[in-house]
MDTraj code that builds the backbone (N, CA, C; nanometers):
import mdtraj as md
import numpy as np

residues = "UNK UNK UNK UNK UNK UNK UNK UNK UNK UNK UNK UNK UNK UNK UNK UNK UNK UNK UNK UNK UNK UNK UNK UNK UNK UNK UNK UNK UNK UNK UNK UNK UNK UNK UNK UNK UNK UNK UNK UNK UNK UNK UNK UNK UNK UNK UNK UNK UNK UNK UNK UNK UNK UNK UNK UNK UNK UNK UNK UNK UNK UNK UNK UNK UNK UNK UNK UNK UNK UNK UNK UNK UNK UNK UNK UNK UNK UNK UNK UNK UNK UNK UNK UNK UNK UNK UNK UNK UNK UNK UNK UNK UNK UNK UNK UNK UNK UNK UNK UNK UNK UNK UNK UNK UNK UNK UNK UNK UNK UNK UNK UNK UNK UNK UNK UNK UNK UNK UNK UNK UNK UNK UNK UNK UNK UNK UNK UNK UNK UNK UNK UNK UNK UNK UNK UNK UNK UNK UNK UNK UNK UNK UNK UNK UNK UNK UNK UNK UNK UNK UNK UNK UNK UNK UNK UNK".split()
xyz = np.array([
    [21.2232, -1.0210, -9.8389],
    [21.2121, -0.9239, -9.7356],
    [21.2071, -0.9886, -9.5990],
    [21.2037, -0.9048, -9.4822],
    [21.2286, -0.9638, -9.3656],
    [21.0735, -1.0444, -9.3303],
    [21.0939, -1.1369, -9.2531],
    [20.9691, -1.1849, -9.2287],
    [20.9183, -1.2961, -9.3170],
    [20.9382, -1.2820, -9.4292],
    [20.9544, -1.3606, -9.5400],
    [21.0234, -1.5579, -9.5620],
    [20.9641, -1.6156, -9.5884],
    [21.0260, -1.7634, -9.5291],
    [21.0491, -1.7852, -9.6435],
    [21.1852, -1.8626, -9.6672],
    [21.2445, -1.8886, -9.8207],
    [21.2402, -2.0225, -9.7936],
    [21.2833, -2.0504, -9.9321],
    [21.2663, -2.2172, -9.9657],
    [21.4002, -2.3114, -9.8595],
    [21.3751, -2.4038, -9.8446],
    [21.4943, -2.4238, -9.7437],
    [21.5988, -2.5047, -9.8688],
    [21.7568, -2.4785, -9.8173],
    [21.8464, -2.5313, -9.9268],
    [21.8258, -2.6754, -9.9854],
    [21.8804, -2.7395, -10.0453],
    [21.9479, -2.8674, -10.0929],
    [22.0191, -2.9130, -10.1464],
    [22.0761, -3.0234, -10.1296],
    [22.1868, -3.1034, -10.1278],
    [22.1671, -3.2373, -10.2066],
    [22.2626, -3.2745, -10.3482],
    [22.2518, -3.4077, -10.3724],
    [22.3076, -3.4746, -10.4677],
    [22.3524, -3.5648, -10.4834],
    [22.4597, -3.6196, -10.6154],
    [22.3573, -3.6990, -10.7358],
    [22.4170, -3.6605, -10.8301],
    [22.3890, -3.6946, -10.9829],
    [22.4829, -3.7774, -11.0238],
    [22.5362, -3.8545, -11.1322],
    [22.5997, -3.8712, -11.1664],
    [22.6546, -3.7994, -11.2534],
    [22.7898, -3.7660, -11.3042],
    [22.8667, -3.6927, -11.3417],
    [22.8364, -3.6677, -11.4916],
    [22.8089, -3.5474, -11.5487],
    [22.7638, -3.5477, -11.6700],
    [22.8066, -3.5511, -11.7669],
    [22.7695, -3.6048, -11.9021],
    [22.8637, -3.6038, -12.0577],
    [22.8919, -3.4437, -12.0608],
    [22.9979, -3.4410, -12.1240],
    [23.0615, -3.3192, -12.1881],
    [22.9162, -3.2601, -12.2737],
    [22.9315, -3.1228, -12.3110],
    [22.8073, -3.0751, -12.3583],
    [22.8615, -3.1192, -12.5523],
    [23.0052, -3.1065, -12.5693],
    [23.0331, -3.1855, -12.7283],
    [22.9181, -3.3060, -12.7378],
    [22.8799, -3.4142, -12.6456],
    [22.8619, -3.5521, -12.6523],
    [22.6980, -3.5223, -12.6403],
    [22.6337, -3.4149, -12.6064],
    [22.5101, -3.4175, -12.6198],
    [22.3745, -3.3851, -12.7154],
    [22.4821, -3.4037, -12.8459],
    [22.3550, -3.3478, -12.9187],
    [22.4574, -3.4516, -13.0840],
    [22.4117, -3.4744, -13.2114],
    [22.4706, -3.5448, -13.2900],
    [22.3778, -3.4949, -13.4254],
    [22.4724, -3.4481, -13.4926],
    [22.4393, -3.4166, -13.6345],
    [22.3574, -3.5525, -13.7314],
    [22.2107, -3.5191, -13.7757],
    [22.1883, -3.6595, -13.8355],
    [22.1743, -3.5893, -13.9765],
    [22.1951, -3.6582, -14.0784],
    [22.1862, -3.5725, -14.2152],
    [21.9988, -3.5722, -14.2616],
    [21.9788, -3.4967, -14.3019],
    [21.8626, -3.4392, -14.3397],
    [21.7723, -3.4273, -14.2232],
    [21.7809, -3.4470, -14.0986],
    [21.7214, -3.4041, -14.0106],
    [21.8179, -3.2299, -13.8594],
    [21.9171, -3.2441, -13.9153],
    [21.9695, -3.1689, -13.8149],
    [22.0590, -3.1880, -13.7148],
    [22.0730, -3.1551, -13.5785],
    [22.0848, -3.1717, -13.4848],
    [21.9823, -3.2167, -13.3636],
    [21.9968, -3.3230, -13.3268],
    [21.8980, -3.3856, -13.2358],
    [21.9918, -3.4898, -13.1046],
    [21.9316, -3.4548, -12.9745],
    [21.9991, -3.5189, -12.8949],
    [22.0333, -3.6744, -12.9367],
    [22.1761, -3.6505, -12.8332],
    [22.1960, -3.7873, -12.8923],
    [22.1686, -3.8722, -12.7536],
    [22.1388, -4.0370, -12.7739],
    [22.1140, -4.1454, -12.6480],
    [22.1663, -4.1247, -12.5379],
    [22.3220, -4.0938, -12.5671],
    [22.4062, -4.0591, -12.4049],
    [22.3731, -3.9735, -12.2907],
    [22.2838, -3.8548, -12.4088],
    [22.1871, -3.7444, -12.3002],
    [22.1265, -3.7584, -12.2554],
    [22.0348, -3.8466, -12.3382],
    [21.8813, -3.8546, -12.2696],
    [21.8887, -3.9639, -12.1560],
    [22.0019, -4.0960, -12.1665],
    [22.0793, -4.1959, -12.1043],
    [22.0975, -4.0424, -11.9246],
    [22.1615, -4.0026, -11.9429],
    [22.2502, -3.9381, -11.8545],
    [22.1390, -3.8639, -11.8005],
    [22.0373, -3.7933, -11.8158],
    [21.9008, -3.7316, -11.7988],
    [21.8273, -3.8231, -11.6942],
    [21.8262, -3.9494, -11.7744],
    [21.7053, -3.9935, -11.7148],
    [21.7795, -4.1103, -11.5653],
    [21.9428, -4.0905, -11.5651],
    [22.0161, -4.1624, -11.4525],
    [22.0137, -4.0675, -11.3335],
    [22.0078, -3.9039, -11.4201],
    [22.0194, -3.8075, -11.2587],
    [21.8684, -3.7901, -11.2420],
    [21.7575, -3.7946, -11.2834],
    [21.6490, -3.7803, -11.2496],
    [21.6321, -3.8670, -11.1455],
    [21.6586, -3.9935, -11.2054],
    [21.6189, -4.1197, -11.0944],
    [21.7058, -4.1467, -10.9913],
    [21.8197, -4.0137, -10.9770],
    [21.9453, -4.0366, -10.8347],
    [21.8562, -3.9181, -10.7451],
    [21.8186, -3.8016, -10.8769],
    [21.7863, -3.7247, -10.7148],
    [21.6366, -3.7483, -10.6715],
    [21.5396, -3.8123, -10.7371],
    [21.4494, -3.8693, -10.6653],
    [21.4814, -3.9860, -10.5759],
    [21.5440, -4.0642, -10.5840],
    [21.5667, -4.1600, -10.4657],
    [21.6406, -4.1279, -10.3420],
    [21.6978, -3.9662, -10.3999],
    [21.7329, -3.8844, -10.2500],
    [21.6360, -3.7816, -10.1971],
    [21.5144, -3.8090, -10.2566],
    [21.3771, -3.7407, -10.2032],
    [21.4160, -3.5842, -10.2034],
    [21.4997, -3.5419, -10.2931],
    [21.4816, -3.4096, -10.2323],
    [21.3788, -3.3252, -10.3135],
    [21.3389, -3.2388, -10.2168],
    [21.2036, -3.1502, -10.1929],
    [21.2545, -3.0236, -10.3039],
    [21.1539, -3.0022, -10.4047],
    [21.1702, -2.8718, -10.4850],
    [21.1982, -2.7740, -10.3944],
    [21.2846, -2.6754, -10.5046],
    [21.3199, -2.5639, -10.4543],
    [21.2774, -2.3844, -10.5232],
    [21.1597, -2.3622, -10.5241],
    [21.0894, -2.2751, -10.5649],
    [21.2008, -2.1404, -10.5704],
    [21.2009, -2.0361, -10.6917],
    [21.2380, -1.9250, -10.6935],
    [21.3601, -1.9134, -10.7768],
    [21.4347, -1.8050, -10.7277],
    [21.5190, -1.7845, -10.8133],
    [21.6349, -1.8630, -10.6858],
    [21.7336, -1.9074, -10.7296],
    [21.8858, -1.9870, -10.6944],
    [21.9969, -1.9874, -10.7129],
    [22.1055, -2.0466, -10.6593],
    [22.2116, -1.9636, -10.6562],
    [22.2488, -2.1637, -10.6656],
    [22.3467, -2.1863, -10.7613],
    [22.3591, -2.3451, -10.7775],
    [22.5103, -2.3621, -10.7472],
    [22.5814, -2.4644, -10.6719],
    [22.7372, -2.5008, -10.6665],
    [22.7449, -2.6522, -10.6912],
    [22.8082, -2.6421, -10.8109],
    [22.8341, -2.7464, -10.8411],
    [22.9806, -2.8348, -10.8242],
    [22.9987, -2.9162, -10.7697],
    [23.1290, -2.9876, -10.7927],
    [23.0790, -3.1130, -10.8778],
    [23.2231, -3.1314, -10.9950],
    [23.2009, -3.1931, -11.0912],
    [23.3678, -3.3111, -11.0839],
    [23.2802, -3.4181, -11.0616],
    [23.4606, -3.5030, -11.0419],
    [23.5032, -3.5201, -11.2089],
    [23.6533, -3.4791, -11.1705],
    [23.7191, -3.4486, -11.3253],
    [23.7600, -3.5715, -11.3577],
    [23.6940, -3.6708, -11.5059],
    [23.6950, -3.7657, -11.5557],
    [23.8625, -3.7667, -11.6751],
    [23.8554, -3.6251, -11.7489],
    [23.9527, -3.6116, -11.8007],
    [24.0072, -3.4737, -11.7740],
    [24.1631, -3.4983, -11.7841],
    [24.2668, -3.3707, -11.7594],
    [24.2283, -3.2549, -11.8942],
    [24.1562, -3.3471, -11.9827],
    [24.1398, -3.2851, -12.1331],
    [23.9946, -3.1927, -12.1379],
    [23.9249, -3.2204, -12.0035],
    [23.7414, -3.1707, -12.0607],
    [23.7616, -3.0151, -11.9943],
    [23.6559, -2.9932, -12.0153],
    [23.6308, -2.8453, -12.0059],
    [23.4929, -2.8223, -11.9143],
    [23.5409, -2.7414, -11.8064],
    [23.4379, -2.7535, -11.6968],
    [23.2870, -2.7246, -11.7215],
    [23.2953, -2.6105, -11.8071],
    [23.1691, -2.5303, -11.8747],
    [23.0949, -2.6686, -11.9723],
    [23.1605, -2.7098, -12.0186],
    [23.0633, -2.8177, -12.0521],
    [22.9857, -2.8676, -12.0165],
    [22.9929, -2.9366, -11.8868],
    [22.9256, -2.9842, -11.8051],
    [22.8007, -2.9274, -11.7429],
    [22.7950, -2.8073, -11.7487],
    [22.6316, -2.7214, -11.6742],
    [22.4983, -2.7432, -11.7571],
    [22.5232, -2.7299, -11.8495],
    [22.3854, -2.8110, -11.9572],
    [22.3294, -2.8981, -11.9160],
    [22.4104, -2.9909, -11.8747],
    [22.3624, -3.1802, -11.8992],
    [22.2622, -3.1878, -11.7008],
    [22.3708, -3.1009, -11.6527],
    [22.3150, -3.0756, -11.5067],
    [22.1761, -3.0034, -11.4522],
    [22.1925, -2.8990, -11.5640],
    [22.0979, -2.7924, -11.5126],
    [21.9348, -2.8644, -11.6039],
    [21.9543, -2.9491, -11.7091],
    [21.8626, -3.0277, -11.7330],
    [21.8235, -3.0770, -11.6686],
    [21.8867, -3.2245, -11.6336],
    [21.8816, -3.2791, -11.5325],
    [21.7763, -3.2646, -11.4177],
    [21.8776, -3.1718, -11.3295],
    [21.7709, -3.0872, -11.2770],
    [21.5928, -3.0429, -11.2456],
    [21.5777, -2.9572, -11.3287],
    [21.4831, -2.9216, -11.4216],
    [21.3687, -3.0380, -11.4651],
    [21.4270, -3.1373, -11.5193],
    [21.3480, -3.2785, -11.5531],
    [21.2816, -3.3184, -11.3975],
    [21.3870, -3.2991, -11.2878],
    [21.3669, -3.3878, -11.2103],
    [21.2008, -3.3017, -11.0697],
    [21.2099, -3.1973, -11.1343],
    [21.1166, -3.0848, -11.0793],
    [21.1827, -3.0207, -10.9659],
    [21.3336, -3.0589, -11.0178],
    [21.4198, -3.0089, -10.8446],
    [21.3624, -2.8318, -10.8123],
    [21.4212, -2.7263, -10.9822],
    [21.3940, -2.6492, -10.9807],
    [21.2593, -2.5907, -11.1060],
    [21.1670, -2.5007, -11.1274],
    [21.1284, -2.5221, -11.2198],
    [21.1544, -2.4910, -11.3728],
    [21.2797, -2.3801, -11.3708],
    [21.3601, -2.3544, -11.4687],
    [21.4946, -2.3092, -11.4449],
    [21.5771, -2.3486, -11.5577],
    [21.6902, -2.3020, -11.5457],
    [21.6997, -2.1629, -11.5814],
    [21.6192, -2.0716, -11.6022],
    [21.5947, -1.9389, -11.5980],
    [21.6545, -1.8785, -11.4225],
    [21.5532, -1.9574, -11.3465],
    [21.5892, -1.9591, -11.2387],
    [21.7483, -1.9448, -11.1380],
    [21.8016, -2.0063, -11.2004],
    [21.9721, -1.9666, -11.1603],
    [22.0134, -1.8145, -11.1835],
    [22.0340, -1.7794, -11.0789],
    [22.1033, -1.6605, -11.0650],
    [22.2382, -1.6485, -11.0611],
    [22.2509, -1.7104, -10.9800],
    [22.4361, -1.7640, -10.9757],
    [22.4789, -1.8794, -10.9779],
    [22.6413, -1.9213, -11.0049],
    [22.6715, -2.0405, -11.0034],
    [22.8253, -2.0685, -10.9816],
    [22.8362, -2.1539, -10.9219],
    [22.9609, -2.1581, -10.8945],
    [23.0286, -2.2959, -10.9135],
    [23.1531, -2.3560, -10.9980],
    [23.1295, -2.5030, -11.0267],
    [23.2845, -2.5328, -11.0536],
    [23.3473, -2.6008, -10.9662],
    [23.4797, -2.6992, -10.9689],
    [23.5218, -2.8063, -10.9797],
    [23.5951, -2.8460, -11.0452],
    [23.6487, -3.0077, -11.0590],
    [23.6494, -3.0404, -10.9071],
    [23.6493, -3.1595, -10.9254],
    [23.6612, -3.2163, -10.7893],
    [23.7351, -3.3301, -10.8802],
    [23.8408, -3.4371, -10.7484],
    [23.9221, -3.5250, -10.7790],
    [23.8244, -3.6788, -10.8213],
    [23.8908, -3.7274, -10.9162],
    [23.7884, -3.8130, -10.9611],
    [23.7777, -3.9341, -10.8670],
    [23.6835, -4.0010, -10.7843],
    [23.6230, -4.0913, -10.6910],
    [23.5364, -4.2274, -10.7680],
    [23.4543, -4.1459, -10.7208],
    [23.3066, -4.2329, -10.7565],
    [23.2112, -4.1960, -10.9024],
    [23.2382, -4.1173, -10.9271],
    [23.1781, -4.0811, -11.0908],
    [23.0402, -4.0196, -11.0333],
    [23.0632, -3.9781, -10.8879],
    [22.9526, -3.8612, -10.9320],
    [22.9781, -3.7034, -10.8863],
    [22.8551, -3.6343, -10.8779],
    [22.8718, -3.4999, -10.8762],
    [22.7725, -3.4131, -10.7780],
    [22.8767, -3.3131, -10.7372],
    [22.7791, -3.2580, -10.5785],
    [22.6820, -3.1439, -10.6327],
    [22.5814, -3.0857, -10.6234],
    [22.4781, -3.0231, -10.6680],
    [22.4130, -2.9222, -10.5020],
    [22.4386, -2.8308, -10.4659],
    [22.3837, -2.7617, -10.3722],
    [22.2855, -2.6718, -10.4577],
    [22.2075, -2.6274, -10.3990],
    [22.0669, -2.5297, -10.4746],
    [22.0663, -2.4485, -10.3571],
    [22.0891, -2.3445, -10.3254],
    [22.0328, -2.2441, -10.2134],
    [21.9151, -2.1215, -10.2695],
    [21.8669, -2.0996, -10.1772],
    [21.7838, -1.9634, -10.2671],
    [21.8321, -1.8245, -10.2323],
    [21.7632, -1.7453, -10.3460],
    [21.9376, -1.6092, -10.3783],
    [21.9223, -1.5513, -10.2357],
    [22.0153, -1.5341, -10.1834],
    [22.0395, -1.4473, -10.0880],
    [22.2202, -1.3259, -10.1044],
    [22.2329, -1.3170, -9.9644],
    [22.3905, -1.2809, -9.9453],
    [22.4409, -1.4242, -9.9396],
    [22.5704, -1.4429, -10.0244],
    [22.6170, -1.5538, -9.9896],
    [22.8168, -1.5488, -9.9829],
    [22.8624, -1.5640, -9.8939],
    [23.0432, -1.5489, -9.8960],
    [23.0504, -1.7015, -9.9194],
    [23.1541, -1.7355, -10.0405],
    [23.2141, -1.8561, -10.0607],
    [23.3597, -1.8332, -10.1171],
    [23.4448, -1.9105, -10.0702],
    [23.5624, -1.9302, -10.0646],
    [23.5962, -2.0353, -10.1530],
    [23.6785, -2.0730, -10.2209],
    [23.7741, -2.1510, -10.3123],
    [23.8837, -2.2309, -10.2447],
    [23.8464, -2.3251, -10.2341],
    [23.9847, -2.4181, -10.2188],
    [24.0639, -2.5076, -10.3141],
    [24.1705, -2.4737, -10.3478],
    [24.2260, -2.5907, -10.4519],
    [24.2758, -2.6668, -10.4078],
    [24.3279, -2.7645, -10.4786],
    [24.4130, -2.9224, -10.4417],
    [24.5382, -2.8574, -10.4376],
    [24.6250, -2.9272, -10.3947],
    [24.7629, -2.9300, -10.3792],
    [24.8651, -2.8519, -10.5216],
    [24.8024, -2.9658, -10.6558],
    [24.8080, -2.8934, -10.8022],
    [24.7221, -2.8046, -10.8759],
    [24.6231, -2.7472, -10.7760],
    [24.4893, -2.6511, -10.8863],
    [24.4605, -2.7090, -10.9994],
    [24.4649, -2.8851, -10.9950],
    [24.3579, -2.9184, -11.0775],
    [24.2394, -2.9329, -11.0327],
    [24.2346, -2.9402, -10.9180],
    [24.0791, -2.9675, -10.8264],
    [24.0475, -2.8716, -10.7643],
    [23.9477, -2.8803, -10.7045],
    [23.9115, -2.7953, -10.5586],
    [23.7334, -2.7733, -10.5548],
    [23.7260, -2.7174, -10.4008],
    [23.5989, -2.6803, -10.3704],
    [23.5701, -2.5284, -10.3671],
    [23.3953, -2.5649, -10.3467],
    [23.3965, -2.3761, -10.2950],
    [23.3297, -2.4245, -10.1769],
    [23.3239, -2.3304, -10.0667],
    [23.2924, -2.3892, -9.9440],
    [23.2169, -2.2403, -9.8916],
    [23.1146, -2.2545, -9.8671],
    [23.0042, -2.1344, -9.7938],
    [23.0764, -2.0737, -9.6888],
    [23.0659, -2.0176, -9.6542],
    [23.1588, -1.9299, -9.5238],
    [23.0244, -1.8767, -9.4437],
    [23.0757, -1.9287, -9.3245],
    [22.9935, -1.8783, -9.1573],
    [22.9071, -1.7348, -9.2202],
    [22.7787, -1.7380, -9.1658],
    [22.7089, -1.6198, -9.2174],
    [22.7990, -1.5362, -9.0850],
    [22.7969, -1.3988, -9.0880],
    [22.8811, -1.3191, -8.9875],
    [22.7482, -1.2486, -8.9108],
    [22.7467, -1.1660, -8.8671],
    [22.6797, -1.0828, -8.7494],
    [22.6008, -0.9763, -8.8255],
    [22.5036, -0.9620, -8.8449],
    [22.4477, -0.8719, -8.9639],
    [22.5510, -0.7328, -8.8842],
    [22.5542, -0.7242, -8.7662],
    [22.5581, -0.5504, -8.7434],
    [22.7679, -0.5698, -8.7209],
    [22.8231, -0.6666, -8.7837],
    [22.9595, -0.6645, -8.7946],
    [22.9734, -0.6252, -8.9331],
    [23.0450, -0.5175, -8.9301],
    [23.0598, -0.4678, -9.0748],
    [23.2041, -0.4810, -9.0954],
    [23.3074, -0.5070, -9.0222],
    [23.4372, -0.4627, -9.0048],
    [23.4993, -0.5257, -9.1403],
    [23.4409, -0.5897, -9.1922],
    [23.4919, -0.6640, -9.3702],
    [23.4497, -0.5327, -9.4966],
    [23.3569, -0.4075, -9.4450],
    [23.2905, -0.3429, -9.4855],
    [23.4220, -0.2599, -9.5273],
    [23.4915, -0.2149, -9.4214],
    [23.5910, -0.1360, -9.4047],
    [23.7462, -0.1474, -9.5031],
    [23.7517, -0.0499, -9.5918],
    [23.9347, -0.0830, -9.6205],
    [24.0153, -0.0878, -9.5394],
    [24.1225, -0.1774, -9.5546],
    [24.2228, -0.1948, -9.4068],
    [24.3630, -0.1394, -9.4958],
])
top = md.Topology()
chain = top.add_chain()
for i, resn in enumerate(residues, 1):
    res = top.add_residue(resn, chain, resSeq=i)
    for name in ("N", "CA", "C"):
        top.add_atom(name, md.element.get_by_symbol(name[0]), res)
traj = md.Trajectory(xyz[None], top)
């Protein structure tokens, strides 16, 4: 509500996460139980986004993820598990209950890691940009507008 002071955003890279196939491994007579690469990959973004100090983000959230694409073969949805753990471990947020929305694109592969914004829920306009081939792209926040400009309100 108005008057009301929300959590302020954040910003910060992880390293890029195992496929959600690679995170868990059938053992016989015990089940399914994570496998090393997770808990490996867990405990590398815990210790990236604490050394970027960033400050918890209380409430419910709205998460954008860019994920640099390792293979032409993976599947983007894979990847939100290993993140939103991550996360979570790191006390960024206090549950992944917490996500309200999400928004998450390949990005061109660089450095092997991955962009992580957390805002808290509000109105939010974001736009899509792809690469040249729509194997990549961003989403990019768009200028908050004029509360009393409605003219986007309007059919044209």
């Amino acid at each position: 509500g108005e008057g009301t002071s929300q959590p302020a955003p954040v910003a910060f890279t992880i390293p890029t996460p195992p496929s959600a196939n690679a995170l868990f491994k059938n053992v016989k007579g015990v089940g399914r139980v994570k496998a090393k690469h997770y808990d490996d990959f867990v405990r590398m973004a815990v210790t990236a986004i604490r050394r970027q100090g960033i400050v918890p983000i209380s409430g419910p959230v709205i998460a954008i993820f860019g994920v640099e694409r390792m293979s032409d073969r993976a599947d983007i949805d894979n990847r939100i598990k290993a993140m939103l753990d991550a996360i979570v471990e790191a006390k960024t947020i206090e549950d992944d209950r917490f996500v309200t929305a999400l928004a998450i694109s390949w990005l061109p592969s660089a450095n092997g890691m991955s962009h992580v914004r957390l805002l808290p829920v509000q109105r939010l306009d974001v736009s899509f940009h792809p690469s040249t081939n729509g194997a990549t792209g961003g989403w990019f926040i768009e200028a908050p507008c004029d509360e009393g400009d409605h003219d986007g309100d309007q059919p044209q």
